[in-house]
N, C-alpha and C positions, 0 to 999 in steps of 0.2 A: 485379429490384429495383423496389421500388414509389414512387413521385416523389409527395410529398404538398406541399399549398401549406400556406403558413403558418399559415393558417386551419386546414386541414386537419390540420394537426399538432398546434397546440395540443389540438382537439377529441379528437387519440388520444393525447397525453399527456396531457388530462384525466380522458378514460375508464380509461385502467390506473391511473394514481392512487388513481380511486374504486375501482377492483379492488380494488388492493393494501389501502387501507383498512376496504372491504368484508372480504375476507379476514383483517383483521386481528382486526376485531371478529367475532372466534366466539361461539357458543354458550356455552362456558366462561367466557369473557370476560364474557358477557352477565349469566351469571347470576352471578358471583362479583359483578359492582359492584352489581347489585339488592338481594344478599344485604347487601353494605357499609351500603345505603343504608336498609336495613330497621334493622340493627345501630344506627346514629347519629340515629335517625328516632323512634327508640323512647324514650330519655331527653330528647333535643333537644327533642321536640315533648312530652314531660311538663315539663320547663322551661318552656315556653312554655305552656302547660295552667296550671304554681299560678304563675306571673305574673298568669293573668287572672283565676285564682279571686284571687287577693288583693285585687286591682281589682274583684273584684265585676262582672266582665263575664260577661253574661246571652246566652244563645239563646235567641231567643224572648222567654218569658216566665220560664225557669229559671235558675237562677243555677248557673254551672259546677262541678262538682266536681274533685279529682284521681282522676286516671287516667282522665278520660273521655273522651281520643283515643288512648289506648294500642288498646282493641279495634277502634277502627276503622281505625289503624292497620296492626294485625296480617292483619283482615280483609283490606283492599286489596293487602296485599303476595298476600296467599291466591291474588285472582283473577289478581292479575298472573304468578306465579310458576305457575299451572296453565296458563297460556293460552303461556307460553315454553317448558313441560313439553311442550303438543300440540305448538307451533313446532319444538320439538326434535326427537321422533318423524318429525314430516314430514321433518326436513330429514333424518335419518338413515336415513330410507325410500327417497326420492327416491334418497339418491347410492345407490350399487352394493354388493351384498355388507353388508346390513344386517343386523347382530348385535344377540341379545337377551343381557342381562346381568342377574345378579343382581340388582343394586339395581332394576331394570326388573319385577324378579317383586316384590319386596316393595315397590314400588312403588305397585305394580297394587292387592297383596293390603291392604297399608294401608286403601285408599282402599277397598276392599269393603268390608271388615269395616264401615269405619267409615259407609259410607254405608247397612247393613244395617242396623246400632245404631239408625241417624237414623229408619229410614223405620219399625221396627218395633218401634221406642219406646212405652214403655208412656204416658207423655205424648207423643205428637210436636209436634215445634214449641216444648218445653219444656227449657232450659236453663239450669245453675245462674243463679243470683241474676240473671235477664235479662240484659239487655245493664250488668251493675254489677259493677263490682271486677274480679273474675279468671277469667268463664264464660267457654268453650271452646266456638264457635260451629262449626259447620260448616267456615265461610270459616277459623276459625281452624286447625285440622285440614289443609287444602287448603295453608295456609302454611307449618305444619311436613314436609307429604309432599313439597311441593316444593323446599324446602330442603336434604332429606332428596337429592334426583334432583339437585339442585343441588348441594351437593355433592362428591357422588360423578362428577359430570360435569367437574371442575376437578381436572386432573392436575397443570399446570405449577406447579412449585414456587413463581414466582413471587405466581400470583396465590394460593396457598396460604399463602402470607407474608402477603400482604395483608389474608387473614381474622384472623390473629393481628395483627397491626399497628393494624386496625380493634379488637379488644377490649380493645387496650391505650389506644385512645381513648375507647372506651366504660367503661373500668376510673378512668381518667383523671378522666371526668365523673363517673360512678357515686361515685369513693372522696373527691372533695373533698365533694360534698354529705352524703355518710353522717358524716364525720369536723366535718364543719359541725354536725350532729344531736347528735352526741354532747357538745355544751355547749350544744343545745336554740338551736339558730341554723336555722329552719325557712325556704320560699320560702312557702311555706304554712300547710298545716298535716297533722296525718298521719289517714288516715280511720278508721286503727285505735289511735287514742291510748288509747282505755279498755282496751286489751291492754296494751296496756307499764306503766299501772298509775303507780308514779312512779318506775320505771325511767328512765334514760336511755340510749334503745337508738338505732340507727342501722336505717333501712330505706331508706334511698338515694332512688332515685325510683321505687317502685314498691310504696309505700302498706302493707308489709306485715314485719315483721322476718322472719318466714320463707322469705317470699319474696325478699327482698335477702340472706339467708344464702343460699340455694342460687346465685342469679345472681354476690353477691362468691368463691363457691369458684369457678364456672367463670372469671372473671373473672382470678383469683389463681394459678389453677393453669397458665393461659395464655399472661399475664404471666413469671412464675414460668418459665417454659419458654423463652420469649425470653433468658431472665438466664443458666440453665443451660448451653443450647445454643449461647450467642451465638459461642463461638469455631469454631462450623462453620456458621452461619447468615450471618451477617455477619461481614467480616473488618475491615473499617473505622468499626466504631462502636462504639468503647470510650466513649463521653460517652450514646451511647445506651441501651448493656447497662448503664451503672450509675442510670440514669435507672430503667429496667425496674427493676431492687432497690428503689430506693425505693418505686416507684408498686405493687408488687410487696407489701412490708411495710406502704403502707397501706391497701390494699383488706385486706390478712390481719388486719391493727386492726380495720378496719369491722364484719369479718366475725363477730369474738369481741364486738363490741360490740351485734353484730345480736340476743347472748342466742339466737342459730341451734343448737340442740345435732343439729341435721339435716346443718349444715353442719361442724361436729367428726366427723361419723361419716362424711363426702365427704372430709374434707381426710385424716384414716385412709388412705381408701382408695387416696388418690394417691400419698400417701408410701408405702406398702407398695407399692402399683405399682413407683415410684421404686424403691426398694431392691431390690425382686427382679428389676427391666429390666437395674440395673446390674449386680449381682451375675451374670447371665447371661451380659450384651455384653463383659464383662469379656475376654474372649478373640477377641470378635467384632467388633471395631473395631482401628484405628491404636491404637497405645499410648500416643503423645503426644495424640489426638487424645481418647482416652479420660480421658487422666492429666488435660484440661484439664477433661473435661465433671463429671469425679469431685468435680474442686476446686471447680468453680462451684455444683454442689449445696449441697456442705457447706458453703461461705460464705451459700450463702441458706437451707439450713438453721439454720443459724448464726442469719444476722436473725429468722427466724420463731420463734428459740427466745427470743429476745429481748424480741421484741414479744409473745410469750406470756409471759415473768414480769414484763413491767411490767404486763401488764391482769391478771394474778393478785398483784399487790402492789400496787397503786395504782389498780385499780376494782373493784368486785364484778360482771362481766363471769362469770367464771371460778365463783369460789367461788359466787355467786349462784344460778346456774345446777346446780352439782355438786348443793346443799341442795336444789332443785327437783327435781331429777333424783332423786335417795332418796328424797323424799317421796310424788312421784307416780307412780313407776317402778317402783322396787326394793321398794315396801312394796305397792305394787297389783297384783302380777303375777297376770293372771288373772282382773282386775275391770277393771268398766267404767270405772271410772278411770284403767287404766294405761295410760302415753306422754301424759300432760296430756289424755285423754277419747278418747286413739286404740282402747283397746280396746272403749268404747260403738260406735264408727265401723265397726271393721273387726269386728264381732258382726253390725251390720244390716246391710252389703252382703254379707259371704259368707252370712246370712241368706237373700238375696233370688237365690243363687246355684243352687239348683236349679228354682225356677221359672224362671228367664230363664236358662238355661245357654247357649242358642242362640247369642242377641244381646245378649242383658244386658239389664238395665230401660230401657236407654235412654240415647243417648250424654250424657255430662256432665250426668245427671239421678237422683246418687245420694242424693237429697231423696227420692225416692220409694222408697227400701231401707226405710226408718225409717215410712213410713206402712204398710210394708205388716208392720210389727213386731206380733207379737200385743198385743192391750189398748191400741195408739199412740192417743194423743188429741190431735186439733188443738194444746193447749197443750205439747205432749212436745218434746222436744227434735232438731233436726233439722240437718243437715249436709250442706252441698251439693256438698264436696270427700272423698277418702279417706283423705288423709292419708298414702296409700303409693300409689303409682303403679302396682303391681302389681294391688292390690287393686278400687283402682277401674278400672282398665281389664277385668277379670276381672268385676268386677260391672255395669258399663254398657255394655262391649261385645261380653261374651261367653266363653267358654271357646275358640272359635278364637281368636278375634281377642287374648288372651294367648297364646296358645300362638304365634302370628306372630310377634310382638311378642319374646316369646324366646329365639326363631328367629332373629329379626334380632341381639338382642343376643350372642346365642352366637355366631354367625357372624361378627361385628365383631370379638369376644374372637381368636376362631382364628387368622382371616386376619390381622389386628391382628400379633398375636405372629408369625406364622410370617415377617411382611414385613420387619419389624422385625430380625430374627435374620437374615434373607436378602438383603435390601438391600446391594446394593453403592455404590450413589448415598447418599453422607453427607448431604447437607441433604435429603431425602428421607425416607432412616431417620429423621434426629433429626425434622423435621416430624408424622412421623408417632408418634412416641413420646411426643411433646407430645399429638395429639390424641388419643392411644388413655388417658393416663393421665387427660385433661379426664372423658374417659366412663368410666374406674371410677370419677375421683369423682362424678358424677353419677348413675350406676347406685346407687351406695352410697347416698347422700342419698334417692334415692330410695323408698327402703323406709320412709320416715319424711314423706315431704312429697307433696307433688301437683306434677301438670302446669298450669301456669297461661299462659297466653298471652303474657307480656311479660318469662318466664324460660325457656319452651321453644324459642324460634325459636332460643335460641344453643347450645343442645344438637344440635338435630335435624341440624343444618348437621354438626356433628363426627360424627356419625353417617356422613354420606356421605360426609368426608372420609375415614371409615375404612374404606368399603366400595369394593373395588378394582373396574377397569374392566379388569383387565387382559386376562380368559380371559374369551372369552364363553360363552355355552349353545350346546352340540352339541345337537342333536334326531337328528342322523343315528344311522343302529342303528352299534354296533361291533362 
């Protein structure tokens, strides 16, 4: 028996403490509040951004715009979530018996492709609209992959709650300022108003109706899931899961008022998910526990079928949009008019697709598809985005780097579904049934809208939540 003085004791009931602490804040831990902090970082600090544009506070000698600490934002979460990515690696090296995993390869192969795109760009050093509005920086890239490893590194359900918890704060923020817009009650002002024309649309805090349609579906659908799920998530918070419905049908408001028809083709997608998860699990769960999760849909289906006939009887949200939709869609198919100028867009980058099949023209630098258009003349028309996430990642970064990309999403799709169906842990399954239906609608949306900086970090993150740690990679022969 070892005899310590007082002194002595304290010093080794100080030291296990920090142990125990030490041990507490893991890796997962680590990056799950980063991710929080990025999530609440990104509107907070655009709040604080058109407070000062309104004030007419200057850097320097410029006067500030909105959204001008969103990429820098984005950026810095980039370096810091890559340098917790190395942190990780080491510390999974050092202990014993270090496994490589899946999310670990596409991990890797992200971050080639995309660092290939960068260095063998037909501009290098050249990125959509500079450092303005919605370009996709390097460091931004570096934010989504590590989110992506971040993720996927966060098992306990707890702090997987957390991510949902957090977008229900960020939904919170996001939906009173969009619903604010919608009777032209601005902090600022919007830097795409000559697009809305004399609509009155809602684009939240992120300068863009398109862009606030894809962010309110993920937003809605997440929301949305917390309401659904709540009688196996939470067992004591009936004042909470009915809070979620409301906050739930008014991001779905915002969403039809965004005039987003990207985000009707995301929200499709979720509810078709919905109906075919249920229709399966149907046998695959508790009965009671089923019979509650069945009811809770259809009551928030219910609200969303609601708050879809008052914005189609009492605003032209709906119909407005339908008459756009015929005019520029259904009568153009085939011309460069059609999808509101998507088919001029997606002509010049698959255009520019067998010159640059390698790498692409160049990461987030699909301005130079359209210069390299037969007859293009300086005053021609030009577009820095693709408009479908497929395409331009296909056109700027290459025919591997889509085919990755694919890869990753098919593999999310499998594993996804087979967990789901196999899962014995209910808050688990239902967790995961949330995040996997977040990404068909954002997969869906996708065919229709771009990756932008300060609506991709909250995708990427569902990404890892749905790519498991479970099995590692064998290299041994069998």
């Amino acid at each position: 028996m070892f005899l310590y003085t007082t002194k002595e004791k304290n010093t080794v009931e100080e030291t296990n403490k920090n142990t125990t602490e030490l041990k507490k804040l893991s890796m997962d831990k680590i990056f799950c509040y980063v991710a929080m902090a990025l999530f609440i970082a990104l509107p907070v600090g655009e709040i604080i951004n058109e407070i000062m544009v309104k004030n007419k506070v200057k850097i320097g000698k410029a006067y500030l715009y909105p959204s001008y600490f969103q990429p820098y934002i984005v950026a810095a979460f980039g370096i810091l979530l890559t340098a917790l990515v190395i942190v990780s690696f080491v510390v999974r090296i050092v202990k014993k018996n270090f496994k490589f995993y899946v999310a670990d390869v596409f991990y890797f192969t992200l971050m080639i492709f995309m660092l290939l795109s960068m260095i063998f760009s037909v501009n290098f050093g050249v990125f959509a609209g500079g450092n303005f509005y919605y370009s996709e920086h390097p460091f931004h890239f570096l934010c989504y992959y590590g989110l992506f490893y971040c993720g996927s590194m966060i098992a306990d359900s707890k702090l997987r709650k957390k991510i949902l918890y957090t977008y229900f704060v960020v939904a919170v923020i996001q939906g009173v300022v969009a619903f604010l817009q919608t009777f032209r009650i601005e902090i600022s002002y919007c830097l795409f108003y000559n697009y809305r024309a004399s609509r009155v649309s809602a684009y939240g805090l992120l300068q863009n109706t398109n862009f606030y349609g894809a962010l309110s579906l993920i937003l809605v659908i997440s929301v949305a899931g917390l309401f659904v799920f709540s009688s196996v998530l939470f067992k004591r918070g009936f004042v909470f899961k009915w809070i979620c419905f409301i906050v739930a049908l008014l991001v779905f408001y915002t969403m039809l008022a965004s005039n987003s028809r990207l985000a009707w083709l995301g929200f499709a997608g979720a509810s078709f998910t919905y109906i075919i998860s249920l229709i399966v699990m149907r046998n695959k769960m508790d009965k009671d526990k089923y019979k509650k999760i069945l009811f809770d849909f259809i009551t928030m289906a219910i609200g969303f079928v609601a708050v879809f006939l008052v914005a189609f009887f009492f605003t032209n949200y709906i119909v407005g949009r339908l008459k756009v939709t015929a005019e520029d869609t259904l009568q153009r198919v085939g011309q460069d008019g059609f999808g509101h100028g998507r088919g001029k867009i997606w002509r010049a980058a698959l255009h520019s697709v067998p010159r640059h099949w390698v790498n692409g023209i160049g990461l987030d630098n699909l301005a130079q598809c359209f210069r390299e258009m037969p007859g293009w003349k300086p005053s021609d028309y030009v577009q820095d985005k693709g408009h479908n996430e497929y395409i331009h990642t296909l056109a700027t970064q290459g025919i591997f780097a889509i085919v990755n990309y694919l890869a990753l999403l098919i593999y999310v799709t499998v594993t996804s579904i087979k967990r789901i169906i196999n899962e014995k842990n209910d808050v688990k399954k239902c967790l995961l049934w949330i995040f996997f239906t977040v990404f068909a609608a954002y997969v869906c949306q996708a065919a229709l809208n771009s990756s932008v900086m300060n609506v991709a970090p909250y995708f990427w993150i569902i990404l890892g939540l749905c790519t498991p740690r479970e099995k590692p990679i064998s290299f041994k022969k069998r």
